[in-house]
FIKOLZA-1660 file (N, C-alpha, C; in steps of 0.1 Angstrom, whole numbers, plus 5000, padded with zeros to 4 digits):
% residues 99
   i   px   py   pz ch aa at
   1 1710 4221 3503  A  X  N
   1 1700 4212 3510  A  X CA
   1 1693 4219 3521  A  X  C
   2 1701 4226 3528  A  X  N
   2 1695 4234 3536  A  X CA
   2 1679 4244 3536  A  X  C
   3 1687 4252 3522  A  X  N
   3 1677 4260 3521  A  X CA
   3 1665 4256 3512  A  X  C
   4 1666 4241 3512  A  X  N
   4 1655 4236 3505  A  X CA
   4 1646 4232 3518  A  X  C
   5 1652 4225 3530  A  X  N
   5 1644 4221 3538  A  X CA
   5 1641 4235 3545  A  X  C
   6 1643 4242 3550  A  X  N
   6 1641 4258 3554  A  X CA
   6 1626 4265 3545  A  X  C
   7 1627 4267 3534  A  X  N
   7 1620 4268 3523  A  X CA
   7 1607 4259 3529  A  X  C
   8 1605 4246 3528  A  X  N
   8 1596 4235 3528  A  X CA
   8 1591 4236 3544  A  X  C
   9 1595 4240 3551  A  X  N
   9 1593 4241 3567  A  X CA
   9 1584 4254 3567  A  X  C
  10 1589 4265 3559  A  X  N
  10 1584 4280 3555  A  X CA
  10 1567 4275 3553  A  X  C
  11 1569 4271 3541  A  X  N
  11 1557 4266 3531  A  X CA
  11 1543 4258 3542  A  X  C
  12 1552 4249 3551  A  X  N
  12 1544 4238 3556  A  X CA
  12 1536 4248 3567  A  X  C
  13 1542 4253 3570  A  X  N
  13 1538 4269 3587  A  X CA
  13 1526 4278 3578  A  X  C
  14 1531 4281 3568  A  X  N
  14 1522 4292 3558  A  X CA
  14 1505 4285 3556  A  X  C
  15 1508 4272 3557  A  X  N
  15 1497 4266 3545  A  X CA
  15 1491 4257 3562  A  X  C
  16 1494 4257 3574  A  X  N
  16 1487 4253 3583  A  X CA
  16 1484 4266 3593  A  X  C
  17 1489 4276 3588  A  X  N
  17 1481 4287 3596  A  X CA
  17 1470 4291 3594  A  X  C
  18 1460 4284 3581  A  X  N
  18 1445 4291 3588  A  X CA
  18 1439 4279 3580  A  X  C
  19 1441 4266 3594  A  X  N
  19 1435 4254 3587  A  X CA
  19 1420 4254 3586  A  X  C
  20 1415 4262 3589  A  X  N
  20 1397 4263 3587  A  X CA
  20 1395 4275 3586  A  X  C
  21 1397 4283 3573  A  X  N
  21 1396 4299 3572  A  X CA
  21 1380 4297 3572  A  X  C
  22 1376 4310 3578  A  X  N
  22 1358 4313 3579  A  X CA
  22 1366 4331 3577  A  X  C
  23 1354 4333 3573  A  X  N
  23 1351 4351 3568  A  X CA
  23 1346 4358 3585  A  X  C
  24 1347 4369 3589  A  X  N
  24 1343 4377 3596  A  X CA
  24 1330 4387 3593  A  X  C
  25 1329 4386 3579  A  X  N
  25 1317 4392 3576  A  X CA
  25 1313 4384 3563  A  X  C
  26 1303 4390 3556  A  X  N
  26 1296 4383 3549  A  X CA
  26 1306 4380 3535  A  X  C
  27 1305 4363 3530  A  X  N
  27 1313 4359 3521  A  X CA
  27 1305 4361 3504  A  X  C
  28 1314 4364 3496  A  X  N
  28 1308 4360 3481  A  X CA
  28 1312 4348 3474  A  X  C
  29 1300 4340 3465  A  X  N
  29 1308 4333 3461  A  X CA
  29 1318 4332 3451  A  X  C
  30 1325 4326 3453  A  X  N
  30 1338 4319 3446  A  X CA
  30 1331 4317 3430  A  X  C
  31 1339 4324 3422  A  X  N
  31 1340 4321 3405  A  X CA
  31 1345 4311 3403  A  X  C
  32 1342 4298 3397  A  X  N
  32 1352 4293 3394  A  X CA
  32 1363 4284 3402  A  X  C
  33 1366 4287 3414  A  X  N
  33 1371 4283 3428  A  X CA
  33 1384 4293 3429  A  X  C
  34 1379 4304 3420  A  X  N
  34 1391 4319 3421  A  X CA
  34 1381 4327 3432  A  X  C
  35 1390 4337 3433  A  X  N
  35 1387 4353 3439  A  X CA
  35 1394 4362 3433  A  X  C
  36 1386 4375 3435  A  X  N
  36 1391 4390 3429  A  X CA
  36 1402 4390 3439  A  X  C
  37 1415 4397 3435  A  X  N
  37 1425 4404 3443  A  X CA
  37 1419 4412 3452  A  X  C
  38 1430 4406 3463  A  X  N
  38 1427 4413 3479  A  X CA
  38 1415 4401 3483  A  X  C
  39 1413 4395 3479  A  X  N
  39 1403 4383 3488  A  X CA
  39 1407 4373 3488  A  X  C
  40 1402 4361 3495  A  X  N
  40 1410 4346 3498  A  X CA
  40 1398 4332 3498  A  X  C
  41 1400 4325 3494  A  X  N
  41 1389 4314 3495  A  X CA
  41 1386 4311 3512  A  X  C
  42 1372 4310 3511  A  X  N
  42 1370 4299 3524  A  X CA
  42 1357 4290 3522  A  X  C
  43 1355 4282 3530  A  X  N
  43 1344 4276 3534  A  X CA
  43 1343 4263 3526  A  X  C
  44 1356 4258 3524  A  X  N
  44 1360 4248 3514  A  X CA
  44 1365 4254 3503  A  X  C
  45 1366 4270 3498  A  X  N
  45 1371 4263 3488  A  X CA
  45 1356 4275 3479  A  X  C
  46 1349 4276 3485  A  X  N
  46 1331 4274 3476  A  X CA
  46 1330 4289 3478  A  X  C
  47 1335 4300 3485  A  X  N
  47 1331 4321 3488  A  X CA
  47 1346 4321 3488  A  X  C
  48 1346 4338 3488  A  X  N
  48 1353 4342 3484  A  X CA
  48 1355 4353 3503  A  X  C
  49 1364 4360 3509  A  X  N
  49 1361 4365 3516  A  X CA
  49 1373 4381 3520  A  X  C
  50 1372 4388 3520  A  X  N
  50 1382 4402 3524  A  X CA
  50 1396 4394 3531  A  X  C
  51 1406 4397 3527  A  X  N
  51 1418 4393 3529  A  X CA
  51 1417 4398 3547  A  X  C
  52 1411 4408 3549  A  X  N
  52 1418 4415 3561  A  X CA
  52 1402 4406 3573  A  X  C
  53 1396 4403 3564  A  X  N
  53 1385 4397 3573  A  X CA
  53 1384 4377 3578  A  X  C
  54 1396 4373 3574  A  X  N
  54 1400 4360 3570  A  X CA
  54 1403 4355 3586  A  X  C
  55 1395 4345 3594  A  X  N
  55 1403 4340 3607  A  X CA
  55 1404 4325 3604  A  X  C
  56 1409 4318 3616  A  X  N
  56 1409 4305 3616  A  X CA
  56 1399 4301 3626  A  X  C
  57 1388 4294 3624  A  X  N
  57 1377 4295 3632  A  X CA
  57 1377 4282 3646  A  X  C
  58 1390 4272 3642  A  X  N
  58 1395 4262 3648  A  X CA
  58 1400 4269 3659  A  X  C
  59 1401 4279 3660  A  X  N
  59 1408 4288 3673  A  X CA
  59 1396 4298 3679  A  X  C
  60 1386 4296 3676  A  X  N
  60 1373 4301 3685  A  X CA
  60 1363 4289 3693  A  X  C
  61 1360 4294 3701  A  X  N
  61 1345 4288 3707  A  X CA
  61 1335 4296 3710  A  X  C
  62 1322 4293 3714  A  X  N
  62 1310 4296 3718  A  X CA
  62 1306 4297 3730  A  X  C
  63 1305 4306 3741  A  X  N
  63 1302 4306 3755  A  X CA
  63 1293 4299 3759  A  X  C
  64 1293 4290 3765  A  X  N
  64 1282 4285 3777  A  X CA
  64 1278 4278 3763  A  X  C
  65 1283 4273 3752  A  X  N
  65 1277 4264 3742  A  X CA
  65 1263 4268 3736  A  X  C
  66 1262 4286 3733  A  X  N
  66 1254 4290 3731  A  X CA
  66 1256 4292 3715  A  X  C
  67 1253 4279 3709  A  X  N
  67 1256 4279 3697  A  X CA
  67 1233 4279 3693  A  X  C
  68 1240 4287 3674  A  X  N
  68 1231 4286 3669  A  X CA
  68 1229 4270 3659  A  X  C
  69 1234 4263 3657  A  X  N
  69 1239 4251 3650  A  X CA
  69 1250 4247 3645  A  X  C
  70 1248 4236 3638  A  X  N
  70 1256 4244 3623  A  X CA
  70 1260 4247 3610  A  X  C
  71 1268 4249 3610  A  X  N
  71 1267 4256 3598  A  X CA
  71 1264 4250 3582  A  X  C
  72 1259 4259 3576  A  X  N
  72 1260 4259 3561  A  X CA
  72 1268 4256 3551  A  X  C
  73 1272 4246 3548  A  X  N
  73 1286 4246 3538  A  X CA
  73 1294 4259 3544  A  X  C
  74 1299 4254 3554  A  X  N
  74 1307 4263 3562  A  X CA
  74 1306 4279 3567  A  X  C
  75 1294 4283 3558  A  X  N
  75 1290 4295 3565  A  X CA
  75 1275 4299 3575  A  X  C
  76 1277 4306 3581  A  X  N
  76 1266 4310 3592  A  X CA
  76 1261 4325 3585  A  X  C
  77 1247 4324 3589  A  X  N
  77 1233 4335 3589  A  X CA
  77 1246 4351 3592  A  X  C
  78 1235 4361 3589  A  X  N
  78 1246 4372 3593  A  X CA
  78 1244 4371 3610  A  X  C
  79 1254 4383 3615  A  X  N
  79 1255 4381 3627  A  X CA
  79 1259 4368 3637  A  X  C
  80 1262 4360 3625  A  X  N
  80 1268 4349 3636  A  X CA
  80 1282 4345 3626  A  X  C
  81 1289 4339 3633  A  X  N
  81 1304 4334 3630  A  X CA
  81 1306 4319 3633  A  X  C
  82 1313 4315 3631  A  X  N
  82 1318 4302 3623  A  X CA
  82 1327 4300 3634  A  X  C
  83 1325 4286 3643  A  X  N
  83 1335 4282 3653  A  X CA
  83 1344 4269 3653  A  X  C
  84 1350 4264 3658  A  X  N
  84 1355 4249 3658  A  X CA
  84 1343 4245 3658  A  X  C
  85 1343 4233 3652  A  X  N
  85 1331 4219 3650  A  X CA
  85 1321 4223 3642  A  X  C
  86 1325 4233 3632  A  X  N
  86 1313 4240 3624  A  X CA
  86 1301 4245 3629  A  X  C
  87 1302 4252 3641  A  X  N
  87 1293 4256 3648  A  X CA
  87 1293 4268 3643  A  X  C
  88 1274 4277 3641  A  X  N
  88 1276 4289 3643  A  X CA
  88 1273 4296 3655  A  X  C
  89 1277 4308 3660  A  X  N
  89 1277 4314 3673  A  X CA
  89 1280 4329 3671  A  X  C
  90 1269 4331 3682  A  X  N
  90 1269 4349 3678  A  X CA
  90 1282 4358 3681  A  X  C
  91 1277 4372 3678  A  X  N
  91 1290 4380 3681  A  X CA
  91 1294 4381 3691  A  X  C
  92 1281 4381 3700  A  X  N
  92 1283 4379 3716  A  X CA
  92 1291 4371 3722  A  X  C
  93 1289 4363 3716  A  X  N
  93 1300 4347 3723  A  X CA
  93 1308 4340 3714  A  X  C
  94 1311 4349 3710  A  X  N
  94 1324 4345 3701  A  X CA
  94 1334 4347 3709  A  X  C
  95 1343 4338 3716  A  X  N
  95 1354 4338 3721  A  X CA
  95 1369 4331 3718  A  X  C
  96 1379 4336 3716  A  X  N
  96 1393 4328 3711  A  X CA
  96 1392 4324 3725  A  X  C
  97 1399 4306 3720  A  X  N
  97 1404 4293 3725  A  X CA
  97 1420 4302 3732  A  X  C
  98 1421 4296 3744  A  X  N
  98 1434 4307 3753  A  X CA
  98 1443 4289 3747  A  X  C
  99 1457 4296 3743  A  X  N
  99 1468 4291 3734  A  X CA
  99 1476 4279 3748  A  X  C
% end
């Protein structure tokens, strides 16, 4: 019983650690709602993005609210990135939320 709830607590931590994945650089779309190995869904579900480029965007903000809008079916123009409230915002003022 143990290592069933242990297991299930594992699973629940895994699958809420990147509750709004966005891409760091530019996304492809999603086949199918797959990706090629070494890449990971984001933006619902709809691109595809580099495993090593994968953040949680619920854990950034925009300085001084110098957002560009927002976003596109979850993705932003190049040069800008993907913040909480589906905001895009440049590289400049891309800042992590302090924990």
């Amino acid at each position: 019983m143990f290592k069933v709830l242990a297991i299930s607590a594992l699973l629940f931590v895994l699958a809420t650690e990147a509750a709004n994945p966005a891409c760091k650089k530019s996304a492809d779309p999603a086949i199918g709602g797959a990706c090629p190995d070494g890449s990971t869904l984001v933006a619902g579900g709809q691109y595809c993005c580099e495993k090593a480029d994968v953040y949680d965007a619920d854990n950034y903000f925009c300085r001084d609210g110098n957002s560009l809008g927002p976003a596109f079916g979850g993705i932003c123009p190049d040069g800008f990135l993907l913040v909480a409230g589906d905001e895009c915002c440049g590289a400049a003022d891309f800042l992590a939320k302090q924990k």
